[in-house]
C-alpha positions as CSV (number, residue, x, y, z in Angstrom):
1,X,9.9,3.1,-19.3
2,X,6.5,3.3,-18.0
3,X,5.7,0.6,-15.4
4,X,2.4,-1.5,-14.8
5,X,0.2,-1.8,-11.6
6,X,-0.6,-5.1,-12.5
7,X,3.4,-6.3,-12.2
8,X,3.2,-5.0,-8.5
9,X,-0.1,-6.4,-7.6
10,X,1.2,-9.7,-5.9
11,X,3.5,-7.0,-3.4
12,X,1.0,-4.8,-2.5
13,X,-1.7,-7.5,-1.3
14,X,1.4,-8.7,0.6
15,X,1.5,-5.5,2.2
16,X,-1.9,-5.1,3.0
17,X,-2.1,-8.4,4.3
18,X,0.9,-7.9,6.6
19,X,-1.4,-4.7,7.9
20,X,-4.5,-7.0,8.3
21,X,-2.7,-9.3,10.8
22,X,-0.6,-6.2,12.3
23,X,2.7,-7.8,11.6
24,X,4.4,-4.6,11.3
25,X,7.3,-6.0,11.6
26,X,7.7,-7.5,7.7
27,X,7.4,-4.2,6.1
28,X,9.5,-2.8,8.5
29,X,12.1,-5.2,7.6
30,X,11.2,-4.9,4.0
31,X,11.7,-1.0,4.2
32,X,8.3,-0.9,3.1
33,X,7.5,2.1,5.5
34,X,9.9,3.9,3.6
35,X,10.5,7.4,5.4
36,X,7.7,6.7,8.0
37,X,8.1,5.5,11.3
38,X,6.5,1.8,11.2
39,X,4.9,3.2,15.0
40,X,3.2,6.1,13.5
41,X,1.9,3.5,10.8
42,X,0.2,1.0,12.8
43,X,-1.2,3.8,15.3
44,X,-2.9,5.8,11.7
45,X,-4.5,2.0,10.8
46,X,-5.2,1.3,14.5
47,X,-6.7,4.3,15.4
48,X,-9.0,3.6,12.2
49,X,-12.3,2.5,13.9
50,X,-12.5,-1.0,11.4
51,X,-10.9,-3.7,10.5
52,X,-8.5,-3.6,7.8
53,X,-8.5,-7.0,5.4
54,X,-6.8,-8.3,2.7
55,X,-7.6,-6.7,-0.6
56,X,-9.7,-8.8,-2.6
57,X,-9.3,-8.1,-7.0
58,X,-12.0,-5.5,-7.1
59,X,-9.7,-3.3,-5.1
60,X,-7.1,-2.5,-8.4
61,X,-10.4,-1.8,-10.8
62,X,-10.2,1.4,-7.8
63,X,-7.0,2.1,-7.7
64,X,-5.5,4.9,-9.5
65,X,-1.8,5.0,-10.9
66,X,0.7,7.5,-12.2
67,X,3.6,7.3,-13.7
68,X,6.4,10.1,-12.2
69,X,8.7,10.5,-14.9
70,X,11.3,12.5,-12.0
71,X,11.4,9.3,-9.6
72,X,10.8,6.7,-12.4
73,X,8.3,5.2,-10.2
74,X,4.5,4.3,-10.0
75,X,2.5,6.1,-7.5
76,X,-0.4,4.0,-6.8
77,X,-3.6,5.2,-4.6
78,X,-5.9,2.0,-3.3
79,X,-8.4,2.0,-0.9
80,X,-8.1,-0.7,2.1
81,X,-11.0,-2.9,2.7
82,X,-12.5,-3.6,6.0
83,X,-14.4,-6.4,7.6
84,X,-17.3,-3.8,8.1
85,X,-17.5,-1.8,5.5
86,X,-16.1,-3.2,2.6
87,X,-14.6,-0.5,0.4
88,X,-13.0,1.3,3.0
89,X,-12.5,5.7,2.9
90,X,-8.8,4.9,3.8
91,X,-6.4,4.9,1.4
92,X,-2.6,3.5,0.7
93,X,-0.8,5.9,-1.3
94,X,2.7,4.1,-2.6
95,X,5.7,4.2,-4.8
96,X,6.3,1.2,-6.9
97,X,9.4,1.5,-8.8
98,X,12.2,-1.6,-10.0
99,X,15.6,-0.9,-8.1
100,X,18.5,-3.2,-9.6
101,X,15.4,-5.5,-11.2
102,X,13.6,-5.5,-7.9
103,X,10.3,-4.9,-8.0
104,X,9.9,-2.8,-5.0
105,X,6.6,-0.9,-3.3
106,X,7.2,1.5,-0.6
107,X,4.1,3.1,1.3
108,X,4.7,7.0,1.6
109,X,0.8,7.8,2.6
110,X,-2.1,6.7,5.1
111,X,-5.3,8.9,4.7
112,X,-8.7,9.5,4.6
113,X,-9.5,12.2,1.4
């Protein structure tokens, strides 16, 4: 069952958005941080020297998916976008995967390649 980025578009500008406005608090409640500590999280995007926006469309033209047969889950790589420089060198790396018929996206990865 191979799943689709565009199903899981609508929770992953969620997410970002929820990083835009530092409400760390939503995906920590969503379990959204998944195995790392939502502190570590919002020091990695605030120690970023710009200002992380919401992710306009282009953004998933970027993004590149793969399919992990072992965790039945989409791992999905997306650069953030910034007030200053647009297409920002920061990228999400995160699961996507349907638990129970949940669509669910968990963030495993905060980096600069």
């Amino acid at each position: 069952m191979a799943l689709k980025l565009s199903s899981f578009i609508p929770i992953i500008k969620e997410l970002v958005y929820h990083i835009s406005i530092n409400d760390y608090t939503s995906i920590e409640r969503k379990g959204q941080n998944g195995d790392i500590l939502i502190e570590d999280l919002a020091e990695v995007i605030h120690l970023y020297p710009y200002m992380i926006i919401p992710l306009p469309d282009e953004a998933f033209d970027l993004a590149e998916s793969y399919f992990i047969e072992k965790k039945k889950s989409l791992d999905v790589y997306i650069p953030f976008w910034t007030k200053e420089e647009g297409r920002s060198d920061l990228m999400l790396a995160l699961s996507c995967y349907i638990n129970d018929g949940v669509k669910e996206v968990i963030i495993f990865d905060v980096f600069v390649p």
